[in-house]
BATI-667604 format. One record per atom (N, C-alpha, C): x, y, z; residue in three letters. Coordinates in pm, whole numbers, plus 50000, padded with zeros to 5 digits. Each point is the difference from the previous one (the first is absolute). Example, Ala and Ser with C-alpha at 12.3 -4.5 7.8 and 13.67 -1.06 7.14 Angstrom:
# residues 2
513194943150780ALA/499115011950000ALA/500905012050000ALA/499655010549928SER/500825011950006SER/499235010950073SER/
//
This chain:
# residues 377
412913457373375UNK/500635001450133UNK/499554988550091UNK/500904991850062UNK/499684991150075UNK/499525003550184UNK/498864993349965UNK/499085005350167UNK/500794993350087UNK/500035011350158UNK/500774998050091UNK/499704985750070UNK/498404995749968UNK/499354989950106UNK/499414992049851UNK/500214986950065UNK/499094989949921UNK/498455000050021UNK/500085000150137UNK/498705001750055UNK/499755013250153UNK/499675012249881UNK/499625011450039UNK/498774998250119UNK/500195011150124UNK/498844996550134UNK/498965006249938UNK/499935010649898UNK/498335000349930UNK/500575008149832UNK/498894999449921UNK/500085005449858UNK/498505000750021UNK/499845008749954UNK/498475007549909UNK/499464995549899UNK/498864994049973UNK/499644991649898UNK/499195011949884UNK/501265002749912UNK/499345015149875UNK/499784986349893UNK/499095009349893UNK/500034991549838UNK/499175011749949UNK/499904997949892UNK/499755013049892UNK/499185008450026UNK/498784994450123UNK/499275007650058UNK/499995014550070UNK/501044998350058UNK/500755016050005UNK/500425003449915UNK/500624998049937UNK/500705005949867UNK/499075008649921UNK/499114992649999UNK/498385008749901UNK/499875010350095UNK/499344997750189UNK/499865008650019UNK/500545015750022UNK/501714994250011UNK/500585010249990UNK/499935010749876UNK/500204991949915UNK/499765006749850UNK/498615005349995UNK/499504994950068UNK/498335014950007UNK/499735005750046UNK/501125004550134UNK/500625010650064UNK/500715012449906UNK/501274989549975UNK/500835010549910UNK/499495005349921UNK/498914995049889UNK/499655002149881UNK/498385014650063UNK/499694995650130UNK/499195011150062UNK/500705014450015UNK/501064999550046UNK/500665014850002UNK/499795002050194UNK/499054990050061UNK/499945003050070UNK/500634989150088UNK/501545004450073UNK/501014993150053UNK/500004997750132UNK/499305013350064UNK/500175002850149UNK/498634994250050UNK/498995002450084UNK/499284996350069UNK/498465006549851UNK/499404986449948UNK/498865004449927UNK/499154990549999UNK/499704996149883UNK/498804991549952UNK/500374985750042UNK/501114992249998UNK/500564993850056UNK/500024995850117UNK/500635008850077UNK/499285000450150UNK/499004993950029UNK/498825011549920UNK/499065002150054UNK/499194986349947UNK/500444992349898UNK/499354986749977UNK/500954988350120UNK/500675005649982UNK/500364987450107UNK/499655001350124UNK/499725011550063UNK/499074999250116UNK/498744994550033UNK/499195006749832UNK/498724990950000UNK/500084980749963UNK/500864998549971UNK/500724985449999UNK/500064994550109UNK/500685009650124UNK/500704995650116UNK/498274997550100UNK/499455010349945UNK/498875003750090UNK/498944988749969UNK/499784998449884UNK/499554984349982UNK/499894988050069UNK/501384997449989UNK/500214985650006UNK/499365001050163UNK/500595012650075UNK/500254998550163UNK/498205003150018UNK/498965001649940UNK/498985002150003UNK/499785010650079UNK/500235017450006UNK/500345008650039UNK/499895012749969UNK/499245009049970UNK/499935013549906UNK/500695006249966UNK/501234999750088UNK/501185005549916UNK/501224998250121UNK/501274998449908UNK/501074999950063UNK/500525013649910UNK/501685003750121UNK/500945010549906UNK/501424991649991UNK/500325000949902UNK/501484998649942UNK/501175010950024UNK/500834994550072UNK/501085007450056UNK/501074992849942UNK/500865007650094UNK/502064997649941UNK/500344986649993UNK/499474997050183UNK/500284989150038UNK/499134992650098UNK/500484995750083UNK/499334992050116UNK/500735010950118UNK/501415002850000UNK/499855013550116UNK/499395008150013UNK/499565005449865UNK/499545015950000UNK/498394995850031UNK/499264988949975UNK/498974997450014UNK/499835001350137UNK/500764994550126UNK/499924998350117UNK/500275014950090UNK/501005005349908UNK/499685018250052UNK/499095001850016UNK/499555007249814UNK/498135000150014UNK/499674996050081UNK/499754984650039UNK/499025000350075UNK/499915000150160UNK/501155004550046UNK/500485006350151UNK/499455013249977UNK/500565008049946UNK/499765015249929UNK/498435004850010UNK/499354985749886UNK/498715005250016UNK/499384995450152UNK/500074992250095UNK/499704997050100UNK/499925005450100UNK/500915014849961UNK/500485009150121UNK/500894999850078UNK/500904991349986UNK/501264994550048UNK/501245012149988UNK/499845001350133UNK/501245011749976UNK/501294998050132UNK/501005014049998UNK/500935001550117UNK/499764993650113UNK/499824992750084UNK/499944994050183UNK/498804990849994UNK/499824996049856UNK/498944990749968UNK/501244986250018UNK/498944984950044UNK/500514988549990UNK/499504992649930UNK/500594987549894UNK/499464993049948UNK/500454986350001UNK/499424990750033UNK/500194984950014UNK/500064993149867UNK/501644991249970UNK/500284993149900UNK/500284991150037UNK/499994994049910UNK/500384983150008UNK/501354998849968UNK/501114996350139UNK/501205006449958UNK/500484989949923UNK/499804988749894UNK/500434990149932UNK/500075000749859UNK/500445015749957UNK/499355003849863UNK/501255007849931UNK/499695001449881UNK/501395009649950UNK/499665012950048UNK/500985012050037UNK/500205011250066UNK/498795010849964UNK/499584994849826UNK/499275011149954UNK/498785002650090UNK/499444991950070UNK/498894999150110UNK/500275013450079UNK/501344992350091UNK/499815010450068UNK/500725018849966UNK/500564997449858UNK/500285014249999UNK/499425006749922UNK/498274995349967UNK/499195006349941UNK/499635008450117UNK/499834993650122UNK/499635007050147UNK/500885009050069UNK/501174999049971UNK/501055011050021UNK/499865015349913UNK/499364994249870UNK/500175014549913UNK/498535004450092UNK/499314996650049UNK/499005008250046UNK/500355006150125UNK/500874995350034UNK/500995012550151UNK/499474993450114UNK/499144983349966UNK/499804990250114UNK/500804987750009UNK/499594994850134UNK/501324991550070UNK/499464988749951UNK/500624987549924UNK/499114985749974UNK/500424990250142UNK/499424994450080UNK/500124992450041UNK/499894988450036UNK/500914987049952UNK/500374990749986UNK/499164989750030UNK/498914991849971UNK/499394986750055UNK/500784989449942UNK/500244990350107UNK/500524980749935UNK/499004999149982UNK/500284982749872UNK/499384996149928UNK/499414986050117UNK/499554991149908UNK/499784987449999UNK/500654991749967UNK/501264991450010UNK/500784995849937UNK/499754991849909UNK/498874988049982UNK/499454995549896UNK/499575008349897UNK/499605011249998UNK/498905002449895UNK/501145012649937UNK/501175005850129UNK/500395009249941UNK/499505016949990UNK/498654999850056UNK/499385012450007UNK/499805002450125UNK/499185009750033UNK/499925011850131UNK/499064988350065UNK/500374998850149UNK/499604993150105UNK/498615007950082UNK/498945001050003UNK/499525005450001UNK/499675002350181UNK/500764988350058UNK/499534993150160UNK/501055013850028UNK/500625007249906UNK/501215011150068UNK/499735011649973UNK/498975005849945UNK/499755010949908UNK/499585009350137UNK/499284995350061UNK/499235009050136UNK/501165009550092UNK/500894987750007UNK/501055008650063UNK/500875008449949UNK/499865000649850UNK/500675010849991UNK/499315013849932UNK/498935001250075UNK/499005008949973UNK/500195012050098UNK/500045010149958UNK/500215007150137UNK/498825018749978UNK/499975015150030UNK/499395004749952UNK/500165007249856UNK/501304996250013UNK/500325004649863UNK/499424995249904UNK/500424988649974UNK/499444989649897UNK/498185000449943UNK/500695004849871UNK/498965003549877UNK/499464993449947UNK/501024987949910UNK/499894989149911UNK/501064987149975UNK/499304988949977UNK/500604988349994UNK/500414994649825UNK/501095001450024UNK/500374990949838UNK/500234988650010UNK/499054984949955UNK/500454987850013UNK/500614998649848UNK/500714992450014UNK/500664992749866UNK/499874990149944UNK/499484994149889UNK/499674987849987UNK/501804994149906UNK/500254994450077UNK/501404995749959UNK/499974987749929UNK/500765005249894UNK/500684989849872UNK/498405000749916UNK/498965000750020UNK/498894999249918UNK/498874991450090UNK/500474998650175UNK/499204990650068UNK/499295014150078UNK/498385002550006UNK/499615007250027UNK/499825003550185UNK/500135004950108UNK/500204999250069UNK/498634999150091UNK/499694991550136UNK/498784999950044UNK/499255015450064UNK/499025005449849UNK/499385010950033UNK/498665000950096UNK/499584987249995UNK/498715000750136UNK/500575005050106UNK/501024996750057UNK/500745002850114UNK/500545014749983UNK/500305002349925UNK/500835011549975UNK/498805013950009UNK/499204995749885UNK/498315008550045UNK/499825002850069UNK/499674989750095UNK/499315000350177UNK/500985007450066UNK/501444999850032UNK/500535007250068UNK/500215015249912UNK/499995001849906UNK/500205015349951UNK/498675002650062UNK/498825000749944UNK/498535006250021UNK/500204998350164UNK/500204992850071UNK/499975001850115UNK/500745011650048UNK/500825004249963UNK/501185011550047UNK/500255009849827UNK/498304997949961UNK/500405012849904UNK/500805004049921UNK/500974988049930UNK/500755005249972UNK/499764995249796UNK/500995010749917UNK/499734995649898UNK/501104989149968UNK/499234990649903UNK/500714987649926UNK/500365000549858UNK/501925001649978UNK/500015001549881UNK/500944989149957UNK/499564990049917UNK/500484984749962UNK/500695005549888UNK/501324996250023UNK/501044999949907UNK/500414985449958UNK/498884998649908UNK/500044988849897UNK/501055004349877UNK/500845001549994UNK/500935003149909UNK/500554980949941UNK/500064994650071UNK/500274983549898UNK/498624994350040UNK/499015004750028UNK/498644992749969UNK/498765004049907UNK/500175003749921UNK/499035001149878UNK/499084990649923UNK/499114995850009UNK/499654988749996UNK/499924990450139UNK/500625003750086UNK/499784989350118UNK/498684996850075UNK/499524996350052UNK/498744999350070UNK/499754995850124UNK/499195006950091UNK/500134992250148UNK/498215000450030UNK/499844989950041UNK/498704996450016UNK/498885001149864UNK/500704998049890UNK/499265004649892UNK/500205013349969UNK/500295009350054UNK/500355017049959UNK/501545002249999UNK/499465006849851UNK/501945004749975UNK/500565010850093UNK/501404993749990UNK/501035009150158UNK/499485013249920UNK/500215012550117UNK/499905010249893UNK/498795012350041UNK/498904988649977UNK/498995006249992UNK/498764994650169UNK/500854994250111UNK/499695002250111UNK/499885010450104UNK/501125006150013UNK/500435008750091UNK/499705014849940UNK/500335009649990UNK/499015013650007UNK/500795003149876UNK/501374995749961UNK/500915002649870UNK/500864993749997UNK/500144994249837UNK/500614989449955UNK/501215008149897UNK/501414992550021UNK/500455006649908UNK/500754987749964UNK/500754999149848UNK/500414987749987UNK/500795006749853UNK/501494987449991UNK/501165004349919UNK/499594990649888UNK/500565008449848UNK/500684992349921UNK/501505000849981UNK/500634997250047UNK/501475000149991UNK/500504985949952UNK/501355000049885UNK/500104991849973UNK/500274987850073UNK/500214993950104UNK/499024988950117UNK/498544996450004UNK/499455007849962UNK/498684999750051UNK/499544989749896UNK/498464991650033UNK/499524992349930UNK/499915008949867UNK/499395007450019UNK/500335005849836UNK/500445014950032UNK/500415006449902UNK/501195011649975UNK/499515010849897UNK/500145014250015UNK/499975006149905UNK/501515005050023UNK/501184994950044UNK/501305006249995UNK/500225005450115UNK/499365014750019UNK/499705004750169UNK/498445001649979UNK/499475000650078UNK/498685002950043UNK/498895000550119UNK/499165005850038UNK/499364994350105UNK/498125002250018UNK/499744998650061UNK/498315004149976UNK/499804996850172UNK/498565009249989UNK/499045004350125UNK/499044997850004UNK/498894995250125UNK/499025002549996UNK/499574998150158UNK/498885010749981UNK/499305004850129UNK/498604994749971UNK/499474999150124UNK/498344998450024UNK/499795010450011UNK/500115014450073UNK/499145016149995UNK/500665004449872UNK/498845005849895UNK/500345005449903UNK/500955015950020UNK/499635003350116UNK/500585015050010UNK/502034995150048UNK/499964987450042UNK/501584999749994UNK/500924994449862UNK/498774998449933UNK/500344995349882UNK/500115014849907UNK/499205010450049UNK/499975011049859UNK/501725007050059UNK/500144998250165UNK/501285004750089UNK/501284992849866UNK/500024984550010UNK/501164994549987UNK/499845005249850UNK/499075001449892UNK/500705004149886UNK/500185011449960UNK/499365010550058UNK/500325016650052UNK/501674999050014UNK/500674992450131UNK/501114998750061UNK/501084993549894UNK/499684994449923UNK/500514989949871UNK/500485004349922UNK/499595014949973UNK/500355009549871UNK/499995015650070UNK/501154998350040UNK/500415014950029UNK/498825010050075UNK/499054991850058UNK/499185007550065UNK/498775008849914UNK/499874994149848UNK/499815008049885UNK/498944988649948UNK/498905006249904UNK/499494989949893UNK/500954996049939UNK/500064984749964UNK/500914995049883UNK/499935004649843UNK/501194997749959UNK/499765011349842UNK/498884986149924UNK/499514992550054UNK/499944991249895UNK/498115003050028UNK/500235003150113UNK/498285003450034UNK/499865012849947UNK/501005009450015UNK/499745012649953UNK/499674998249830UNK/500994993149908UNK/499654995449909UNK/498734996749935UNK/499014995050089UNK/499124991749952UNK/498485011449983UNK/500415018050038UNK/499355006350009UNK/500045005649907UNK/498835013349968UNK/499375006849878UNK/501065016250014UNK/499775002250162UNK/500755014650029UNK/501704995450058UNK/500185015549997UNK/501635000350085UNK/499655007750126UNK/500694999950103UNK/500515009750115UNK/501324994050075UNK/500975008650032UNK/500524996550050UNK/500304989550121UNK/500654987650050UNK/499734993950074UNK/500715008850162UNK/498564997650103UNK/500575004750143UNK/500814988350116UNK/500705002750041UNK/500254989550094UNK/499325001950140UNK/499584989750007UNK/499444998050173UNK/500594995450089UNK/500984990749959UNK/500654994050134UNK/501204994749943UNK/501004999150101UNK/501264997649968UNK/500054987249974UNK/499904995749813UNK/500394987749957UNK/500954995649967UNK/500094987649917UNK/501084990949966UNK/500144997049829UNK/501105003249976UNK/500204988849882UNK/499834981749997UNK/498774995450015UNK/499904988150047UNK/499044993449896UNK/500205007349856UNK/499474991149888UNK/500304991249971UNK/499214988149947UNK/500064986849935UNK/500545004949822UNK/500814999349921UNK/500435003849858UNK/498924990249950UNK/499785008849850UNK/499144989049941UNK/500504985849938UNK/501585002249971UNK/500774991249951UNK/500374987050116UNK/499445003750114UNK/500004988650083UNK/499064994950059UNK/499075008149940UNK/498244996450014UNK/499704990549864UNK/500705001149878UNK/499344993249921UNK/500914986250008UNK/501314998750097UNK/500504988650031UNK/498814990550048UNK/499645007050106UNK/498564997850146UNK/499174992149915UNK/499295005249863UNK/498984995249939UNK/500454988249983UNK/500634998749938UNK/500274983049935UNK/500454993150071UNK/500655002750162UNK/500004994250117UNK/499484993750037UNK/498495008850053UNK/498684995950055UNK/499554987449943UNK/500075000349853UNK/499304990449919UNK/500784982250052UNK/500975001750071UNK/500634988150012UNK/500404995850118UNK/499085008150114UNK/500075003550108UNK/499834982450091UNK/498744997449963UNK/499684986450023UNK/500484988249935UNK/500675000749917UNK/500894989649968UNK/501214999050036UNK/500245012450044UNK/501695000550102UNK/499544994350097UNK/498845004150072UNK/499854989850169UNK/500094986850037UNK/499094999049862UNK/499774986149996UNK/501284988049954UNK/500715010549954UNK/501494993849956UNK/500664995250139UNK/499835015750053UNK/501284999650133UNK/499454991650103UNK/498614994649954UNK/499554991450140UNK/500654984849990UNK/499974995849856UNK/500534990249949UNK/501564998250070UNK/500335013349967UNK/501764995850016UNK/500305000950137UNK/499075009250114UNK/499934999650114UNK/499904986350035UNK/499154987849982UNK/499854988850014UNK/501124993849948UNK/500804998849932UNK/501064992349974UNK/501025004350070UNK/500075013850068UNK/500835002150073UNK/500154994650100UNK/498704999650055UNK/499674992750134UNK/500194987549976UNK/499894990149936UNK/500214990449959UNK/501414995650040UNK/501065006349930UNK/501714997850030UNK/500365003450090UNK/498925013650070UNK/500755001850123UNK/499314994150135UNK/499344992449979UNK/499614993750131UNK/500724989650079UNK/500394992049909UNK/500894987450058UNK/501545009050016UNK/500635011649954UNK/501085005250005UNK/500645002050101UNK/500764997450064UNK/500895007550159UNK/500695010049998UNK/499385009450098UNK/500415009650007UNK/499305013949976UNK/498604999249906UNK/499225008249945UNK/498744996450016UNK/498905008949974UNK/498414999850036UNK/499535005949922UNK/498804991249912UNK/498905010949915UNK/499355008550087UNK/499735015749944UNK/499305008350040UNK/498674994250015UNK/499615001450176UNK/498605001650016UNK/498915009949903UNK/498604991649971UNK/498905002349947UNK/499025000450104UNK/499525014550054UNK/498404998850081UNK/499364993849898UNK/498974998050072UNK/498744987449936UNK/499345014049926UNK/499465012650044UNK/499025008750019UNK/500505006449831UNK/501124998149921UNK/500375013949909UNK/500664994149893UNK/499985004049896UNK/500804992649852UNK/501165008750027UNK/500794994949985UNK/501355002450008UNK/500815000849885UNK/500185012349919UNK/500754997449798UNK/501095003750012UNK/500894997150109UNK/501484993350012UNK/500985015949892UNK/499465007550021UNK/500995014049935UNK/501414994150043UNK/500104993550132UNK/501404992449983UNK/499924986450099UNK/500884993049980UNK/500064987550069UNK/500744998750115UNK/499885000150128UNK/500995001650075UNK/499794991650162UNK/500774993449954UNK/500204986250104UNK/501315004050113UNK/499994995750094UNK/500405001950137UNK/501134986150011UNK/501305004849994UNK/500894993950069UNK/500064995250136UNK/500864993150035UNK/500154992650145UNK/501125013450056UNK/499574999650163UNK/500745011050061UNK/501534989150017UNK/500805008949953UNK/501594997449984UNK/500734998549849UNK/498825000549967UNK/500324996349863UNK/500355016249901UNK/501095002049984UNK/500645012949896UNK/499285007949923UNK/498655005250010UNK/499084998849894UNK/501155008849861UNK/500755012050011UNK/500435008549949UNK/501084989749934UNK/500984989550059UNK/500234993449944UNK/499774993249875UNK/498914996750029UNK/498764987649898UNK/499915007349901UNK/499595016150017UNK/499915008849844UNK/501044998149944UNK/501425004950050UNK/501125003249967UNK/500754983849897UNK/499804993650072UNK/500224980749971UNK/499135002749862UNK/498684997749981UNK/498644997849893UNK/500535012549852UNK/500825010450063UNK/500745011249900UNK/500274991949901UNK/501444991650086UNK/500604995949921UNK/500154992049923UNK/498354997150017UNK/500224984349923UNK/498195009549884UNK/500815016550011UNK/498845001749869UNK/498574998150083UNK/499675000250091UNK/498484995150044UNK/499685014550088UNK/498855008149976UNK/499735010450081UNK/499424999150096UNK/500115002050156UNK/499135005250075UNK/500265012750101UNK/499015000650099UNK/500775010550094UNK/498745000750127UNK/500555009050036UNK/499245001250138UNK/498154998149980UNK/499405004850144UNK/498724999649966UNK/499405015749959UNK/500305004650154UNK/499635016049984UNK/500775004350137UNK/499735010150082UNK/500895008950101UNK/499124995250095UNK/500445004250098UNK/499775000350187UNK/500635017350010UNK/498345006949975UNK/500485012349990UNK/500765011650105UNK/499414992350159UNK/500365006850118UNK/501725002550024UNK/500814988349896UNK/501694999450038UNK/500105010249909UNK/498995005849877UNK/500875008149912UNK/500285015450093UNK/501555006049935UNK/499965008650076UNK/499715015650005UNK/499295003349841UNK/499115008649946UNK/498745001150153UNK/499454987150045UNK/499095004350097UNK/500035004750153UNK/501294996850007UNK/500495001050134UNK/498674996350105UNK/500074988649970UNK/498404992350073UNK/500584994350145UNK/498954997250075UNK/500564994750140UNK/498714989650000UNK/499074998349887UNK/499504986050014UNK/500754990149958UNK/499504988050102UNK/500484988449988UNK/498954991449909UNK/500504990649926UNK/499594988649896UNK/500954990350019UNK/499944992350086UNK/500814987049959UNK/499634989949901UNK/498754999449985UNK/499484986549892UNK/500605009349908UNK/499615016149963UNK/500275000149874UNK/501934998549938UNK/500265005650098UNK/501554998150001UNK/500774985049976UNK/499074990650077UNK/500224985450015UNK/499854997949805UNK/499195006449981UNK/499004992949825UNK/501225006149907UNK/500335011950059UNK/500915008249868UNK/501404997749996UNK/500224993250104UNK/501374992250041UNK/500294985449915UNK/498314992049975UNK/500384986749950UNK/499204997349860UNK/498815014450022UNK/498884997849792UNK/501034995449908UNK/499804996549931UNK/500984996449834UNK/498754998749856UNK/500245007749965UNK/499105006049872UNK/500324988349944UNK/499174995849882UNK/500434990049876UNK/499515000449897UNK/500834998349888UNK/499395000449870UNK/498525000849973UNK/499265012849999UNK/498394995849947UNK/499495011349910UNK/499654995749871UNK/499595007049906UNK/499514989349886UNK/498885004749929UNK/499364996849893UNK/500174985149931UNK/501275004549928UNK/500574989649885UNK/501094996350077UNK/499984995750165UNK/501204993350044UNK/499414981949954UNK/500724994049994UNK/499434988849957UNK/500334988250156UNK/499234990049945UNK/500144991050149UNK/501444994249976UNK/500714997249905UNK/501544995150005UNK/500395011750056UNK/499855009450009UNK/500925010150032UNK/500185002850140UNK/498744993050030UNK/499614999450175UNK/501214990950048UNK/499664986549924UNK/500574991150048UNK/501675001849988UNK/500665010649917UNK/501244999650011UNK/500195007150096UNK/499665008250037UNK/499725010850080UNK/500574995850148UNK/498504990150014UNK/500404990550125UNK/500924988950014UNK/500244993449906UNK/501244991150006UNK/501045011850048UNK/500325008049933UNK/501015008950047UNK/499965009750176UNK/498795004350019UNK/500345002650077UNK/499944988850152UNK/499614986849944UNK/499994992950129UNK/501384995250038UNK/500765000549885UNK/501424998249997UNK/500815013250094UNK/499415011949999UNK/500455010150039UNK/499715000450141UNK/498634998850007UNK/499584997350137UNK/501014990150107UNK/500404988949938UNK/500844993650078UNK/501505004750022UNK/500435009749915UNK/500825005950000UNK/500555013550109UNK/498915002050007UNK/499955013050122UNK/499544999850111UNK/499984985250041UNK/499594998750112UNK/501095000350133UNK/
//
């Protein structure tokens, strides 16, 4: 079957390595949430130097949890970074609280922090910064004003895994880290997501909450007796399968050679697109490694951005937006204002970035779209 795009905006870098691990899933009997899992957590928990993380669905259900466990409820407020895909803020909706909207920074793309104060009010519980595209967002700042006004910090690193700001991975700053594998993400178990807290007691909460409010059968498993399982609290189907945990394993293992890839091709990007008219490489703070989960450079205001996708279609070349300006969606019926972020989601343009994209591919990429660029002006 002939592929729609010559040059696809991302592919997943698999090789036999999953393949095995899947097959030692299947060949386990154990499909749903088990041994699997439970090694790829201690995998996950590793690398991030950490005692333990939990493996969930996704990167939404992670960010429930961890509203849920926070205490986040009905006439509760929570501060997002409105420059993010929706799942942010309607992890905060299923908790029967209002998210409300912070602009970004227009360079960096993340939560402005010179704006966060004002939109603090007594409601307001907790702050979700976002570290967008995989660039981690400035948490000194973000610290100082939560602890100052008490409030909890839950970093929805969902494209930063591996990222780092000041030397510490996104994630594991703020009071709970939750972060995606979805097929975008630097690496992928298909769907997936994982957690982690600094107080162990919101950690025994989020995996209590994870599994139906119940011991997991896989813990129950691992015991001598039976009793029936009791429920304590109204949980979730929000298991990690083992069949996408043993994707995770052989992931991890190639975790750092994807970065180090995408930093490469990040630099050649920048490269073609600097002298270009009409377009801008994405700003890099000095302070944070940045592993480019996507590439996304900033058009000139007037310039068609929706166009430019639509044009790059047809000539077989993928891209697309960056992410939302969540306050216009109308699920929130929000009355905050974001103009930077609105300004960013009006002109971002995603671009080809994944693994085995090669540097010709860059370069056709950009021959083509500088041609386009002049086109839609």
């Amino acid at each position: 079957m002939r592929e729609k795009y010559r040059i696809p905006l991302m592919k997943p870098y698999f090789d036999e390595a999953e393949i095995a691990e899947i097959q030692k899933a299947l060949h386990s009997g154990w499909v749903s949430q088990g041994p699997k899992s439970e090694e790829f957590e201690r995998t996950v928990a590793h690398y991030l130097q950490v005692p333990e993380v939990i493996g969930v669905a996704n990167c939404t259900s992670a960010l429930h949890l961890a509203l849920l466990s926070s205490g986040i409820r009905k006439g509760d407020e929570v501060l997002v970074a409105d420059y993010t895909f929706p799942a942010t803020g309607h992890a905060v909706v299923y908790c029967g609280a209002t998210p409300r909207f912070v602009d970004i920074d227009e360079k960096t793309y993340n939560i402005d922090p010179l704006l966060i104060e004002d939109k603090i009010t007594e409601h307001t519980k907790a702050l979700i910064p976002v570290h967008t595209f995989g660039q981690p967002a400035p948490m000194d700042e973000i610290m100082a004003i939560s602890r100052e006004h008490d409030l909890t910090v839950i970093e929805d690193a969902a494209c930063a895994f591996g990222a780092t700001y000041k030397g510490m991975y996104a994630g594991l700053i703020g009071d709970i880290g939750c972060y995606s594998f979805h097929a975008r993400k630097g690496i992928t178990t298909g769907e997936g997501g994982m957690v982690v807290a600094k107080n162990r007691e919101i950690m025994k909460k989020i995996r209590m909450l994870s599994t139906f409010g119940m011991t997991a059968a896989w813990e129950r498993e691992k015991t001598n007796g039976f009793s029936p399982c009791t429920f304590t609290e109204l949980g979730y189907n929000y298991k990690l399968s083992d069949i996408n945990a043993a994707i995770g394993i052989a992931q991890l293992k190639k975790l750092d050679a994807i970065i180090t890839r995408k930093k490469m091709l990040a630099a050649h990007w920048n490269d073609v697109l600097t002298d270009m008219k009409g377009i801008h490489p994405p700003f890099v703070d000095e302070n944070v490694t940045h592993i480019y989960q996507s590439y996304v450079a900033l058009v000139d205001r007037g310039i068609k951005r929706d166009e430019v996708i639509r044009k790059l279609m047809k000539k077989h070349i993928q891209t697309t937006i960056g992410t939302y300006a969540c306050h216009i969606q109308p699920v929130y019926q929000s009355e905050d204002e974001c103009p930077h972020s609105l300004d960013i989601y009006e002109r971002a343009l995603a671009l080809p970035m994944f693994y085995t994209l090669k540097e010709e591919d860059i370069d056709y990429t950009a021959s083509a779209l500088k041609k386009t660029l002049r086109d839609v002006r």
